[in-house]
N, CA, C and O atoms as a CHARMM CRD file, in Angstrom:
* protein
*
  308
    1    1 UNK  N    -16.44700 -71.13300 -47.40700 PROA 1      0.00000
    2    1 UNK  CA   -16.39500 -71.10400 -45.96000 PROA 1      0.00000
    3    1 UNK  C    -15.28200 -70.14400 -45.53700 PROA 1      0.00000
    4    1 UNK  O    -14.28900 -69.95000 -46.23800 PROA 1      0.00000
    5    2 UNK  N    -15.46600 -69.63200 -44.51400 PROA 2      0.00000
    6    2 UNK  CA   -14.48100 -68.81500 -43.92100 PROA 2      0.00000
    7    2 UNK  C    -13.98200 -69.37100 -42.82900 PROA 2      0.00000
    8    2 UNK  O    -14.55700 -70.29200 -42.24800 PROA 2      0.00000
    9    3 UNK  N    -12.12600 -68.53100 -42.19400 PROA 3      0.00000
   10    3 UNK  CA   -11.64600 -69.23300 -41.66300 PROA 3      0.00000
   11    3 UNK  C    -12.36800 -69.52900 -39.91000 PROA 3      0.00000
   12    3 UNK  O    -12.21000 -70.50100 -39.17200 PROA 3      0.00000
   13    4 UNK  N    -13.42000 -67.86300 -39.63200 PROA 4      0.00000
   14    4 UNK  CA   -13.75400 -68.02800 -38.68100 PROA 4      0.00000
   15    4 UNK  C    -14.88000 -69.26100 -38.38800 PROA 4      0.00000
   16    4 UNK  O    -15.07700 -69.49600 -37.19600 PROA 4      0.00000
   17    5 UNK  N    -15.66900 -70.10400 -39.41900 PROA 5      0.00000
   18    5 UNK  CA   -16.08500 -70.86700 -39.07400 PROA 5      0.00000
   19    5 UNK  C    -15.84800 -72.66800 -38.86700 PROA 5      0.00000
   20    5 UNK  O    -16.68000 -73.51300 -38.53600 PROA 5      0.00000
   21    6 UNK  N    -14.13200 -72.85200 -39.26500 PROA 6      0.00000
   22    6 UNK  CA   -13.93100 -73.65900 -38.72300 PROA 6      0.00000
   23    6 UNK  C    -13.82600 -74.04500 -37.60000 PROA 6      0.00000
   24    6 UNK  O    -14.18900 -73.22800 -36.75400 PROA 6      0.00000
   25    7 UNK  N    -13.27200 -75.49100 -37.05000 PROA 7      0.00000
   26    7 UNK  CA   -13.70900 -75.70800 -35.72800 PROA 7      0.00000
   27    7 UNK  C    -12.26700 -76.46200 -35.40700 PROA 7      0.00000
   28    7 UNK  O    -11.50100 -76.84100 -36.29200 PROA 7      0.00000
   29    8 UNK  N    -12.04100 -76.60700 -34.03400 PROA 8      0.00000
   30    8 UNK  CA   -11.01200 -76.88100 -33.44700 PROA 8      0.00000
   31    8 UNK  C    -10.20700 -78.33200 -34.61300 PROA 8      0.00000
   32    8 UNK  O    -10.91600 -79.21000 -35.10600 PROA 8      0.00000
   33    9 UNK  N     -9.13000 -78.28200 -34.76900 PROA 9      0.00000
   34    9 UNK  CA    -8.17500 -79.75400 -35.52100 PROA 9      0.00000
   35    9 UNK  C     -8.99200 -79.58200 -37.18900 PROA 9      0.00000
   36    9 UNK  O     -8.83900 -80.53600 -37.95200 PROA 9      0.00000
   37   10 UNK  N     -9.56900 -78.74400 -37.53300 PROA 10     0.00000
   38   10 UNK  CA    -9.68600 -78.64200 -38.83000 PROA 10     0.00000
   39   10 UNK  C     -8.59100 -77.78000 -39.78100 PROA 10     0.00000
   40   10 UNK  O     -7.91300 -76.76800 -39.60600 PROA 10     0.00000
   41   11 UNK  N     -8.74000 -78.49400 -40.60200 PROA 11     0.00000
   42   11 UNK  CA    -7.68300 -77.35700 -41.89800 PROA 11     0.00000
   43   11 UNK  C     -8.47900 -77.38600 -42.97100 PROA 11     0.00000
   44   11 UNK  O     -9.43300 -78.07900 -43.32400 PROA 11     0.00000
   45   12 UNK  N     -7.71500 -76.23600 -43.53500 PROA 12     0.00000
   46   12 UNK  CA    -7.98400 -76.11600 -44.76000 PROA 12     0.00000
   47   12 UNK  C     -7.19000 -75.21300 -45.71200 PROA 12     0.00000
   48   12 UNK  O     -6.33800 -74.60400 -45.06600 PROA 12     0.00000
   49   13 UNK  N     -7.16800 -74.95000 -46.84100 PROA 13     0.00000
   50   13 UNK  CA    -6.04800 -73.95900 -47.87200 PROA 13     0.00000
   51   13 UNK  C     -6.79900 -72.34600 -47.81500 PROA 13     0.00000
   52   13 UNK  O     -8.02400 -72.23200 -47.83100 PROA 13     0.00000
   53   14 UNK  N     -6.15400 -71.52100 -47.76800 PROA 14     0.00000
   54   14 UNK  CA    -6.96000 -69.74200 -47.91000 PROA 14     0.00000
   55   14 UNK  C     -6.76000 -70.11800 -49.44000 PROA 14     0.00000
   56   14 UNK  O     -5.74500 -70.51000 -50.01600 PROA 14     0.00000
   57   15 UNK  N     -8.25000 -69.83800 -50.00000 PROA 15     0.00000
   58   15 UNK  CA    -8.34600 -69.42600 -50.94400 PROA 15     0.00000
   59   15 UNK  C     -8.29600 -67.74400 -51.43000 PROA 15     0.00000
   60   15 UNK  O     -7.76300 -67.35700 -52.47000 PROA 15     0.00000
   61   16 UNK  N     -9.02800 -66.80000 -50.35000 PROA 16     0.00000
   62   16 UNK  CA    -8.58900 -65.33900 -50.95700 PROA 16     0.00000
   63   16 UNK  C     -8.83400 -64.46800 -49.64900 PROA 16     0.00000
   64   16 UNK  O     -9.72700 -64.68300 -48.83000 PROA 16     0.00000
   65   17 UNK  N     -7.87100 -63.42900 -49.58900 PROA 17     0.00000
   66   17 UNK  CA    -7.89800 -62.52500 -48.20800 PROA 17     0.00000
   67   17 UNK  C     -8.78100 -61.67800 -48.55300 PROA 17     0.00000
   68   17 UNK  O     -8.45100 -61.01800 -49.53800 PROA 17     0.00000
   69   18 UNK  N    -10.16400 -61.35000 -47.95000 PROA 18     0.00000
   70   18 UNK  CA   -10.90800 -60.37900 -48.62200 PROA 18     0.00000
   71   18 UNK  C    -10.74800 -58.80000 -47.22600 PROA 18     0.00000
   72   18 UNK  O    -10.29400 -58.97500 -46.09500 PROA 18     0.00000
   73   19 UNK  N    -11.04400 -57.99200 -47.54200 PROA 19     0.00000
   74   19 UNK  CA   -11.08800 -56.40000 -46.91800 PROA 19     0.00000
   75   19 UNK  C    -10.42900 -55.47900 -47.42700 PROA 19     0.00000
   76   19 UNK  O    -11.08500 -55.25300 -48.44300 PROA 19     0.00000
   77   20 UNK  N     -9.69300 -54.87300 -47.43200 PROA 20     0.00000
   78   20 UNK  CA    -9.21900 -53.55700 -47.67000 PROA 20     0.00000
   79   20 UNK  C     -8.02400 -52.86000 -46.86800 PROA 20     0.00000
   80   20 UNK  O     -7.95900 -53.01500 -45.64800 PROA 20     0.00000
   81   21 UNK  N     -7.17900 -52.17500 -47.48000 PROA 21     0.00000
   82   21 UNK  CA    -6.33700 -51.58800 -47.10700 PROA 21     0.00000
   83   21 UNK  C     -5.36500 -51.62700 -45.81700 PROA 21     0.00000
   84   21 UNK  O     -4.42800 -50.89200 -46.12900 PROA 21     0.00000
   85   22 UNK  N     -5.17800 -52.04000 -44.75000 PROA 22     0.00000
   86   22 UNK  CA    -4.20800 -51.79300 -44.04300 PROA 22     0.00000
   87   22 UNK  C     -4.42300 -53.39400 -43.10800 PROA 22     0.00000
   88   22 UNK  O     -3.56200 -53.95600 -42.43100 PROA 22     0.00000
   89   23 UNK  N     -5.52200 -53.73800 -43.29900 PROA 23     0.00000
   90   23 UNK  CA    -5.88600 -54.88200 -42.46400 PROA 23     0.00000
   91   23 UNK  C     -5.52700 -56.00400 -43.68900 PROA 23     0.00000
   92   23 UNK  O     -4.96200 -57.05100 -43.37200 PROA 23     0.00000
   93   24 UNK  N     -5.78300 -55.80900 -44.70300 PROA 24     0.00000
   94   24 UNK  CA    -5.93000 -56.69900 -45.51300 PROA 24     0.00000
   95   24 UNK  C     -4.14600 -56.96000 -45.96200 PROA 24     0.00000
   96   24 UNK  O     -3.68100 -58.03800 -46.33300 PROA 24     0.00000
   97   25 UNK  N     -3.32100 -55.57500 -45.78900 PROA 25     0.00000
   98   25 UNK  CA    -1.96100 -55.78400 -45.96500 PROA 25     0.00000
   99   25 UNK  C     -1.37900 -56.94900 -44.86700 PROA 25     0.00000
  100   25 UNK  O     -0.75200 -57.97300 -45.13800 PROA 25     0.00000
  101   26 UNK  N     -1.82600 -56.40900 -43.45300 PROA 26     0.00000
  102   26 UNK  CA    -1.46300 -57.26400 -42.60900 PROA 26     0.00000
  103   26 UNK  C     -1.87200 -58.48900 -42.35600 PROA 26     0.00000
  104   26 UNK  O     -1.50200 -58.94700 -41.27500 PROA 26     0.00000
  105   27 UNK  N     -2.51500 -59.15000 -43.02100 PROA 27     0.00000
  106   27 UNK  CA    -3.13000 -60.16600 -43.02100 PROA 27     0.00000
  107   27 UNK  C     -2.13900 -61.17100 -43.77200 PROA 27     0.00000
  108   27 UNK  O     -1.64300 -62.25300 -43.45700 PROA 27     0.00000
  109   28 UNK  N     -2.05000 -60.18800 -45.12000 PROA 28     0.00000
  110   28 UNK  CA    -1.32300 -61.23200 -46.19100 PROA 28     0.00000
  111   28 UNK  C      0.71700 -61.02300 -45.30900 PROA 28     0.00000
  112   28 UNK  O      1.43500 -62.00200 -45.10900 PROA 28     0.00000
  113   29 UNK  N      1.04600 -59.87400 -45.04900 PROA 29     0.00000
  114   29 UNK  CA     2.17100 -60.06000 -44.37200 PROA 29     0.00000
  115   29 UNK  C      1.99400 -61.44800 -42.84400 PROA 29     0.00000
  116   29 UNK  O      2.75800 -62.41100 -42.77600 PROA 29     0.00000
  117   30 UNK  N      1.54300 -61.34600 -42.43700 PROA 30     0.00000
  118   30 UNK  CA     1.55100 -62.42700 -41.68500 PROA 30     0.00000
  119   30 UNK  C      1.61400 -64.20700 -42.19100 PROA 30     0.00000
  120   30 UNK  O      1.92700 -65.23200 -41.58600 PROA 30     0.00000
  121   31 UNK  N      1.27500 -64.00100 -43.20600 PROA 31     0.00000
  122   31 UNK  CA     1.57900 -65.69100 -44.17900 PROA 31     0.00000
  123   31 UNK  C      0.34300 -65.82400 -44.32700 PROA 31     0.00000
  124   31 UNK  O      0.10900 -66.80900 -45.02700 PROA 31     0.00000
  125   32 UNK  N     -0.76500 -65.17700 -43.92300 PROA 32     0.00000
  126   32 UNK  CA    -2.27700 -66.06500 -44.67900 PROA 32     0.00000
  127   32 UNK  C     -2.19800 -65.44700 -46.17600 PROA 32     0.00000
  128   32 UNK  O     -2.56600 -64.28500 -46.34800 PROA 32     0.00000
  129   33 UNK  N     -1.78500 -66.11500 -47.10500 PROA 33     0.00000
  130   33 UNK  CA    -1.48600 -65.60400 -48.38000 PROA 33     0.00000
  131   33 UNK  C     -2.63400 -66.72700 -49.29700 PROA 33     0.00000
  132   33 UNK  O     -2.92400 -67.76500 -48.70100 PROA 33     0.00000
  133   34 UNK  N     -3.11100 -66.55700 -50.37600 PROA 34     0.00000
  134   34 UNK  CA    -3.67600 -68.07500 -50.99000 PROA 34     0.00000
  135   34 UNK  C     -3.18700 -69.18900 -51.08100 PROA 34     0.00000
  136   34 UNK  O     -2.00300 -69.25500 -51.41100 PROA 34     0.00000
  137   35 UNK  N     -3.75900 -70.13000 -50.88100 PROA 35     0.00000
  138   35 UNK  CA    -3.09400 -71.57900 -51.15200 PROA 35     0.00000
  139   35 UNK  C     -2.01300 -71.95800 -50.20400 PROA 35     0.00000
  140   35 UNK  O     -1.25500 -72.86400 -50.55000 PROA 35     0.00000
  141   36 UNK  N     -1.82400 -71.29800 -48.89100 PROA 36     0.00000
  142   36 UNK  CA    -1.31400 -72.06800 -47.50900 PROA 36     0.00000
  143   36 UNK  C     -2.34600 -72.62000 -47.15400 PROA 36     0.00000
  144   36 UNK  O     -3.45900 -72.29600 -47.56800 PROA 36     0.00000
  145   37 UNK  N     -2.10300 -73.60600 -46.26900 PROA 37     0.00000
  146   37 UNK  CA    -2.80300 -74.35600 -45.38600 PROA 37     0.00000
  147   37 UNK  C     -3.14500 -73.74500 -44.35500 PROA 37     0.00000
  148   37 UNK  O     -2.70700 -72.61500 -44.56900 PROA 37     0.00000
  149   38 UNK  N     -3.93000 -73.71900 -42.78300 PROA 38     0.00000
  150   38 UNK  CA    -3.86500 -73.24600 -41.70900 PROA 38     0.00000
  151   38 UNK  C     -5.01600 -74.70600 -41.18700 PROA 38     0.00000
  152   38 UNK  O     -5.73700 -75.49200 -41.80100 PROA 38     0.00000
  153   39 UNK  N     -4.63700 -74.45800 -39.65100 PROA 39     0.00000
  154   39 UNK  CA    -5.07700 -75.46300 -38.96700 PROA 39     0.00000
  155   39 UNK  C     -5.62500 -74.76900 -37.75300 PROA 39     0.00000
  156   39 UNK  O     -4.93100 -74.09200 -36.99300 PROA 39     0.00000
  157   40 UNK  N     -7.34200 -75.04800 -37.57300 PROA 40     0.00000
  158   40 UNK  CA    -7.35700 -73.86300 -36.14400 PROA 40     0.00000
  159   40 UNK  C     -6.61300 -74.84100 -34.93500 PROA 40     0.00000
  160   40 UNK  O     -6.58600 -76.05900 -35.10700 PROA 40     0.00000
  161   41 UNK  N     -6.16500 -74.38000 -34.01200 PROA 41     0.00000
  162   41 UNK  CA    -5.78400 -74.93100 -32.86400 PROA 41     0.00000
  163   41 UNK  C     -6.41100 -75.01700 -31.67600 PROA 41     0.00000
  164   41 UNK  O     -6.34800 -76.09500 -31.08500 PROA 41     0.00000
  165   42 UNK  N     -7.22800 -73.77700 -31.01100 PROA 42     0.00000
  166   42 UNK  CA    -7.39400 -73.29100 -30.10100 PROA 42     0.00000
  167   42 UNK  C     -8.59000 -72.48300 -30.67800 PROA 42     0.00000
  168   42 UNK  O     -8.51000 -71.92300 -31.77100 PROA 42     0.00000
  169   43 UNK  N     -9.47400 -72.45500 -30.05700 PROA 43     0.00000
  170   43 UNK  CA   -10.30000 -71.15100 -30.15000 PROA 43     0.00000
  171   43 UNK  C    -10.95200 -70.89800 -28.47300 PROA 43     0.00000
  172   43 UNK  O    -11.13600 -71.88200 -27.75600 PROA 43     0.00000
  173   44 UNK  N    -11.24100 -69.58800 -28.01000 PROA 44     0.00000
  174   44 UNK  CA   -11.28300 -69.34000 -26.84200 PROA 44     0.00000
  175   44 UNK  C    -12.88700 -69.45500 -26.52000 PROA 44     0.00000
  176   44 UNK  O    -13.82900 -69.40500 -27.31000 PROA 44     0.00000
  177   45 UNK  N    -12.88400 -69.63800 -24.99800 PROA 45     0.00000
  178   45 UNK  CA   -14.59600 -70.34100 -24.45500 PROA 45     0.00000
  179   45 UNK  C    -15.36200 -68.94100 -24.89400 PROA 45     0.00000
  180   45 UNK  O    -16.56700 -69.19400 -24.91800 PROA 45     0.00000
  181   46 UNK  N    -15.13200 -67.63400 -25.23000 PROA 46     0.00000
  182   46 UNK  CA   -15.98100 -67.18800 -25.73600 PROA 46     0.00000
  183   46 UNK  C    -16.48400 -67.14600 -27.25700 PROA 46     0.00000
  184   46 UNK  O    -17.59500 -66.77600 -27.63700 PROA 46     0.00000
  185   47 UNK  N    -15.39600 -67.61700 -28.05900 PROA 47     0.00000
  186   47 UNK  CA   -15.46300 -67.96400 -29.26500 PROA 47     0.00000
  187   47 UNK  C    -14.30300 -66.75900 -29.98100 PROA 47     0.00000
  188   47 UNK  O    -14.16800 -66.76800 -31.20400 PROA 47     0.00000
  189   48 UNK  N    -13.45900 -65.69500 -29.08000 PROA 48     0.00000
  190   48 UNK  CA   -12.54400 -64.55700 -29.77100 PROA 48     0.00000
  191   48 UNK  C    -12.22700 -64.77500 -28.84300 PROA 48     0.00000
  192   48 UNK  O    -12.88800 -64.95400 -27.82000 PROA 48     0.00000
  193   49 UNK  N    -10.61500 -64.81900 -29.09300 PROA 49     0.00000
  194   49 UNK  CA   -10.35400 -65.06300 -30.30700 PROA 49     0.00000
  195   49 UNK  C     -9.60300 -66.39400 -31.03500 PROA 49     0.00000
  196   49 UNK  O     -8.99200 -66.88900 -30.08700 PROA 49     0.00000
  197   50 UNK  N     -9.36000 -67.13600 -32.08800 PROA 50     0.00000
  198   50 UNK  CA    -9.01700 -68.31800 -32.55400 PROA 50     0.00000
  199   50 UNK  C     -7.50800 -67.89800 -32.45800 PROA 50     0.00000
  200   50 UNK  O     -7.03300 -66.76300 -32.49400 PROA 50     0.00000
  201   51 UNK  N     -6.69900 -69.45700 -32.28900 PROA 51     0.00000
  202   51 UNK  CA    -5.55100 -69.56500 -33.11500 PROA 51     0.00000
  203   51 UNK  C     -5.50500 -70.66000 -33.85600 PROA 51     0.00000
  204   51 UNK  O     -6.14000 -71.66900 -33.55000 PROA 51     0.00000
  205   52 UNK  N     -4.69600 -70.57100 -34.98100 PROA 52     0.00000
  206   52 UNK  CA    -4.33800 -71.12300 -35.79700 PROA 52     0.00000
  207   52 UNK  C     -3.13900 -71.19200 -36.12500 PROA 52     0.00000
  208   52 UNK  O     -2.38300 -70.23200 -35.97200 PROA 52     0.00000
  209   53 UNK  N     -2.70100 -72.49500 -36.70400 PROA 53     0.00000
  210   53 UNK  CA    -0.93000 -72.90900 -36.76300 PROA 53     0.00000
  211   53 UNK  C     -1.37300 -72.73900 -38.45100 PROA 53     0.00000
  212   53 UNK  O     -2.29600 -73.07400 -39.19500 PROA 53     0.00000
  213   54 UNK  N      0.03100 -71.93400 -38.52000 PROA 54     0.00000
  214   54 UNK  CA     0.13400 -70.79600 -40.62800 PROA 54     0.00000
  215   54 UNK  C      1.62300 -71.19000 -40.82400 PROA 54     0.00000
  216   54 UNK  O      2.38000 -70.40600 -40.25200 PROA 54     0.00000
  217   55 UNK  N      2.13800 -72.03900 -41.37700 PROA 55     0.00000
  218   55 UNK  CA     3.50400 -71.74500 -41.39900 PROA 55     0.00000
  219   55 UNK  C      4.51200 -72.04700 -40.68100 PROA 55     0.00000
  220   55 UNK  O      5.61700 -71.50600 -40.69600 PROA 55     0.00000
  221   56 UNK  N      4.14000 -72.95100 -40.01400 PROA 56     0.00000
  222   56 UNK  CA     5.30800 -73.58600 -38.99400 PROA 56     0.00000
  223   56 UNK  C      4.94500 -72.60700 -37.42000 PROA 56     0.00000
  224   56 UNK  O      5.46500 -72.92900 -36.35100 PROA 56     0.00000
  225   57 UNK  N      4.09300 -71.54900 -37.53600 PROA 57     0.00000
  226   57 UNK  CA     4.12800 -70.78400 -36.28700 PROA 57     0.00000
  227   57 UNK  C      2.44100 -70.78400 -36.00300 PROA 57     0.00000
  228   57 UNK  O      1.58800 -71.02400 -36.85700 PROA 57     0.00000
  229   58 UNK  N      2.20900 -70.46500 -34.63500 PROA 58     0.00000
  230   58 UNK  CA     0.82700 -70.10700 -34.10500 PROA 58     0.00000
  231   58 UNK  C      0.50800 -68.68500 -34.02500 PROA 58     0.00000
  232   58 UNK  O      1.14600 -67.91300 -33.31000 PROA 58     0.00000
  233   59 UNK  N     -0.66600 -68.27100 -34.89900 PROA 59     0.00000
  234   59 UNK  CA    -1.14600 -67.43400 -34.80900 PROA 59     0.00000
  235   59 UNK  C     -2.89700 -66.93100 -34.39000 PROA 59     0.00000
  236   59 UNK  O     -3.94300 -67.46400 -34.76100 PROA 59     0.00000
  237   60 UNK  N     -2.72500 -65.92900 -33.64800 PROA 60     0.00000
  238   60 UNK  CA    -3.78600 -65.52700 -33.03600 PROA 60     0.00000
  239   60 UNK  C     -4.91800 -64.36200 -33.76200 PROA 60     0.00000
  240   60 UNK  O     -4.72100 -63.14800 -33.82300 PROA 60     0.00000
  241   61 UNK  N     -5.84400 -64.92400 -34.15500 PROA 61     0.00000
  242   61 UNK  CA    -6.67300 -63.91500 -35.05400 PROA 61     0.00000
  243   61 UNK  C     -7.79800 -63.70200 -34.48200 PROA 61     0.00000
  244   61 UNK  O     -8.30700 -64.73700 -34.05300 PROA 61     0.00000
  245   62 UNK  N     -8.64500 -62.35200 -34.23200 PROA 62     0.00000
  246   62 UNK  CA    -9.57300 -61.75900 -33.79100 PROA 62     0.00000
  247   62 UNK  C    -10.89600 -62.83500 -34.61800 PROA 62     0.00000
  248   62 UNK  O    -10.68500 -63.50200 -35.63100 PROA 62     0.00000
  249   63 UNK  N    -11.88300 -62.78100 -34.06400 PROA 63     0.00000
  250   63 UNK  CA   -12.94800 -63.93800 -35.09400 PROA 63     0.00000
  251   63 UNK  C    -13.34400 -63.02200 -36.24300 PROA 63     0.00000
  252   63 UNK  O    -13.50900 -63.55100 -37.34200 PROA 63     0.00000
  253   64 UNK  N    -13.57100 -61.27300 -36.07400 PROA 64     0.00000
  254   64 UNK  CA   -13.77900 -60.89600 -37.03500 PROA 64     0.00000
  255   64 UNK  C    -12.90300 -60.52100 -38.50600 PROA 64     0.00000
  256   64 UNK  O    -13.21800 -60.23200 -39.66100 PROA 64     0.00000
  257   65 UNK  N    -11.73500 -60.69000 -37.80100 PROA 65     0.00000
  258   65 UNK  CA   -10.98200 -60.72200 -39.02600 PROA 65     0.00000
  259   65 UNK  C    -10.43200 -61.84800 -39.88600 PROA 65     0.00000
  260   65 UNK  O    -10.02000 -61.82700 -41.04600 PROA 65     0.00000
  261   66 UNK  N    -10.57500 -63.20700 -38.67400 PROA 66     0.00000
  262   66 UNK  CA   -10.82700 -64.37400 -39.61100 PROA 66     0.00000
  263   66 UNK  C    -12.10200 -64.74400 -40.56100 PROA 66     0.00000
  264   66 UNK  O    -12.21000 -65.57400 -41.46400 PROA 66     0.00000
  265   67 UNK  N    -12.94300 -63.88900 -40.05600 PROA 67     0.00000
  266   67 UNK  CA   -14.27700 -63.87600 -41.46200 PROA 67     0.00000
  267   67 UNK  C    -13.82300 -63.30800 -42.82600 PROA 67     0.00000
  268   67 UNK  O    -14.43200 -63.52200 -43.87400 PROA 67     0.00000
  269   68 UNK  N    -12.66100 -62.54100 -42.71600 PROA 68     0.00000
  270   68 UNK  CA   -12.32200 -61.95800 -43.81800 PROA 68     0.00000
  271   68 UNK  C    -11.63200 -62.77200 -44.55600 PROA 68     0.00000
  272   68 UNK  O    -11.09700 -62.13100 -45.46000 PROA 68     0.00000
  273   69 UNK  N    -11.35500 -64.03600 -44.60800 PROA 69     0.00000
  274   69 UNK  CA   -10.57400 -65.10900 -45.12600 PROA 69     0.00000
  275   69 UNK  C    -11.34300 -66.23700 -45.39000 PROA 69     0.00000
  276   69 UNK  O    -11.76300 -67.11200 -44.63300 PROA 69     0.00000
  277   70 UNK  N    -11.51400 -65.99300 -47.16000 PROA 70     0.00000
  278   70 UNK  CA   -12.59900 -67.29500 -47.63900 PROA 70     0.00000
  279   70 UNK  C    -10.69400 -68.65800 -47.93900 PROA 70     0.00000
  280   70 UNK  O     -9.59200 -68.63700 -48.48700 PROA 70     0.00000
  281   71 UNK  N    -11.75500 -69.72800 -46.92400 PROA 71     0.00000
  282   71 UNK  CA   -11.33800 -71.40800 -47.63200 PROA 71     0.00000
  283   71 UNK  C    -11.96900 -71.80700 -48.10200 PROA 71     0.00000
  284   71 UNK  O    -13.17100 -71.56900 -48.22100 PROA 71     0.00000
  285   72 UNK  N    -10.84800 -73.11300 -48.83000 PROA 72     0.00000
  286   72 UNK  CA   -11.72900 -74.41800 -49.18400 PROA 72     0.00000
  287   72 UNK  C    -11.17200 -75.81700 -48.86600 PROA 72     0.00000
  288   72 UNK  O    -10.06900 -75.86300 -48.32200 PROA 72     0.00000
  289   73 UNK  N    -11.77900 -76.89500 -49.13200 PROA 73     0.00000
  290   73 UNK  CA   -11.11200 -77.91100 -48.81300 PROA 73     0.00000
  291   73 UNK  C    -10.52600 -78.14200 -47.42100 PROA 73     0.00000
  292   73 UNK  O     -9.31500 -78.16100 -47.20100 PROA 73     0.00000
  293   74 UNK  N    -11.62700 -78.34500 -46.35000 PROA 74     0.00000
  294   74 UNK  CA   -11.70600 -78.24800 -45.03400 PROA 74     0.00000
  295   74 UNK  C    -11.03700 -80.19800 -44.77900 PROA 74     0.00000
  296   74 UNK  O    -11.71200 -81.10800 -45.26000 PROA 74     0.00000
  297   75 UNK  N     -9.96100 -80.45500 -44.14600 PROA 75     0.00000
  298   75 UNK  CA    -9.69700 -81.93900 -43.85800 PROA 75     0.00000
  299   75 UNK  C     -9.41800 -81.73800 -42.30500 PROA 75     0.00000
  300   75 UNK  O     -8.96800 -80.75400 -41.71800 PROA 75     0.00000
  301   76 UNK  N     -9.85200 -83.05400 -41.79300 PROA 76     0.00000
  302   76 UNK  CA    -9.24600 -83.43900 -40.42400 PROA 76     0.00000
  303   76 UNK  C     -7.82700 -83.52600 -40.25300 PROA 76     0.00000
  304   76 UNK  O     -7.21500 -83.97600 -41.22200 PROA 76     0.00000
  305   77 UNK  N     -7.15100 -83.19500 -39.22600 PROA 77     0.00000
  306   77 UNK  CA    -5.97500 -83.29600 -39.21600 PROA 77     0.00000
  307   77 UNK  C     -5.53800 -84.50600 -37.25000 PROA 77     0.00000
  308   77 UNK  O     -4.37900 -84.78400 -36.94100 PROA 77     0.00000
């Protein structure tokens, strides 16, 4: 599953940042690294873009670049 298809108060661990080169750097600099947790928080009435709490902080990710982030182990929080 990817992160863009979770749904509001779900978590789960990044298993692997997938894309390429400059997006994929910034992705992992921001803390979605493997094996953190993230929790979506918020996602907007059009569906872009989500946030998600990574690390003690809220972060805001475009929906298409949260497709680029396979999870697993989806729990209620």
């Amino acid at each position: 599953m990817t992160l863009d298809k979770l749904s509001i108060g779900k978590s789960a661990v990044i298993k692997s940042v997938n894309g390429s080169g400059e997006l994929r750097l910034r992705l992992l600099d921001m803390g979605l690294i493997p094996k953190t947790r993230v929790t979506v928080q918020k996602i907007a009435p059009l569906g872009d873009p989500i946030e998600i709490l990574v690390r003690g902080y809220e972060l805001t990710l475009r929906k298409e670049d949260a497709s680029l982030i396979e999870t697993d182990a989806v729990t209620d929080d």
